[in-house]
C-alpha positions in Angstrom: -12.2 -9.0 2.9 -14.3 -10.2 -0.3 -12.2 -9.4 -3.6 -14.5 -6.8 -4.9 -14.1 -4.8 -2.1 -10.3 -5.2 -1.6 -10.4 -4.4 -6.0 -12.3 -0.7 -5.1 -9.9 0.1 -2.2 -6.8 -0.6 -4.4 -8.2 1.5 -7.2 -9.3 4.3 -5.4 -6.6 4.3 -2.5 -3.9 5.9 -4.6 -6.4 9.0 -4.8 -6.4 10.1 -1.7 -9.7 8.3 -0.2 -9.5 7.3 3.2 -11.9 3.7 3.3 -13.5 2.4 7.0 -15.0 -1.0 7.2 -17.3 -1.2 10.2 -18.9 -4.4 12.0 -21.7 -4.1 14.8 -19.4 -2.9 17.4 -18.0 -0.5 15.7 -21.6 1.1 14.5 -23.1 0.8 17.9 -19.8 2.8 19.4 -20.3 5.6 16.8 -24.0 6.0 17.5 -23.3 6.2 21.4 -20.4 8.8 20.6 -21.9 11.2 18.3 -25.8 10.6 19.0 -25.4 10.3 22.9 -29.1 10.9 24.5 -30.9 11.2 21.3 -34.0 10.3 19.9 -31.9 8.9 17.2 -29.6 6.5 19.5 -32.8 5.1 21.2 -34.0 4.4 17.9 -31.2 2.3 17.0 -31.2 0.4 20.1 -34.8 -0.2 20.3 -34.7 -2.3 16.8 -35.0 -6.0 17.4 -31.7 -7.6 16.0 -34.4 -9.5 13.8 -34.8 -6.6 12.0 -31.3 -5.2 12.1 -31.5 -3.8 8.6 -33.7 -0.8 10.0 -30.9 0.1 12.9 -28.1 -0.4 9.7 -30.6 2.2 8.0 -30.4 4.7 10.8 -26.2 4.3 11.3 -25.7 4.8 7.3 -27.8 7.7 7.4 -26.4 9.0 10.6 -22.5 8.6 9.3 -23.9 10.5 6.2 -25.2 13.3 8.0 -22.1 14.1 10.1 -19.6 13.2 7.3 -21.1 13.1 3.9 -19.2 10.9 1.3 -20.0 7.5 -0.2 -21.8 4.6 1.3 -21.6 1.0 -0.1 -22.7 -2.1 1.2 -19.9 -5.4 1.3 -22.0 -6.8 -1.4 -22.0 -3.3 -3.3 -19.7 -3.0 -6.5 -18.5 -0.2 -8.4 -16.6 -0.3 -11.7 -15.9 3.3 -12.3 -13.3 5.3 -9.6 -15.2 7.5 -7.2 -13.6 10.3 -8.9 -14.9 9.6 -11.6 -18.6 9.3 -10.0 -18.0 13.3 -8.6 -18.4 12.4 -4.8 -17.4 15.7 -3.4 -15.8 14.0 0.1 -12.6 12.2 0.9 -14.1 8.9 2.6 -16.1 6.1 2.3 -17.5 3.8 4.2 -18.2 -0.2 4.2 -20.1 -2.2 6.4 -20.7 -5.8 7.3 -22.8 -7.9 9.7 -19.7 -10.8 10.2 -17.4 -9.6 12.5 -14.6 -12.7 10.9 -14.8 -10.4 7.9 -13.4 -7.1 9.1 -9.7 -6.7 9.2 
């Protein structure tokens, strides 16, 4: 996990924020659970990995939707506490394209 990240968890954690790091597998096994036989799923399958920022784009919006809350990606950096930025939901979310990287 890259330090920044591992820094935001440890200074948020203690306030009762529950933190997900996601790779591919784990996005593609959320879209097929909560967006079976959608427009939406076919979407995100039909991008070429070439392009996999668009498909990323349809997940984060997608996890959003059904859970609101706060999206950052791993190269994202925050020096204030989510408190402190008024996110009104008890999770966030980070994602990554190298598999190595999530615990």
């Amino acid at each position: 996990m890259k330090p920044h990240i591992q820094k935001m968890i440890t200074k948020n954690e203690a306030k009762q924020w529950v933190f997900h790091l996601q790779g591919n597998a784990e996005k593609l096994e959320f879209m097929e659970t909560f967006f079976a036989n959608t427009s939406t799923l076919w979407a995100y399958k039909a991008i070429h990995p070439r392009v996999g920022n668009s498909a990323a784009d349809i997940w984060r919006y997608a996890v959003l939707w059904m859970f609101g809350g706060l999206y950052l990606d791993d190269d994202s950096y925050l020096e204030a506490t989510y408190d402190e930025v008024n996110i009104r939901s008890f999770s966030s979310m980070y994602t990554t394209s190298n598999p190595l990287s999530v615990p």
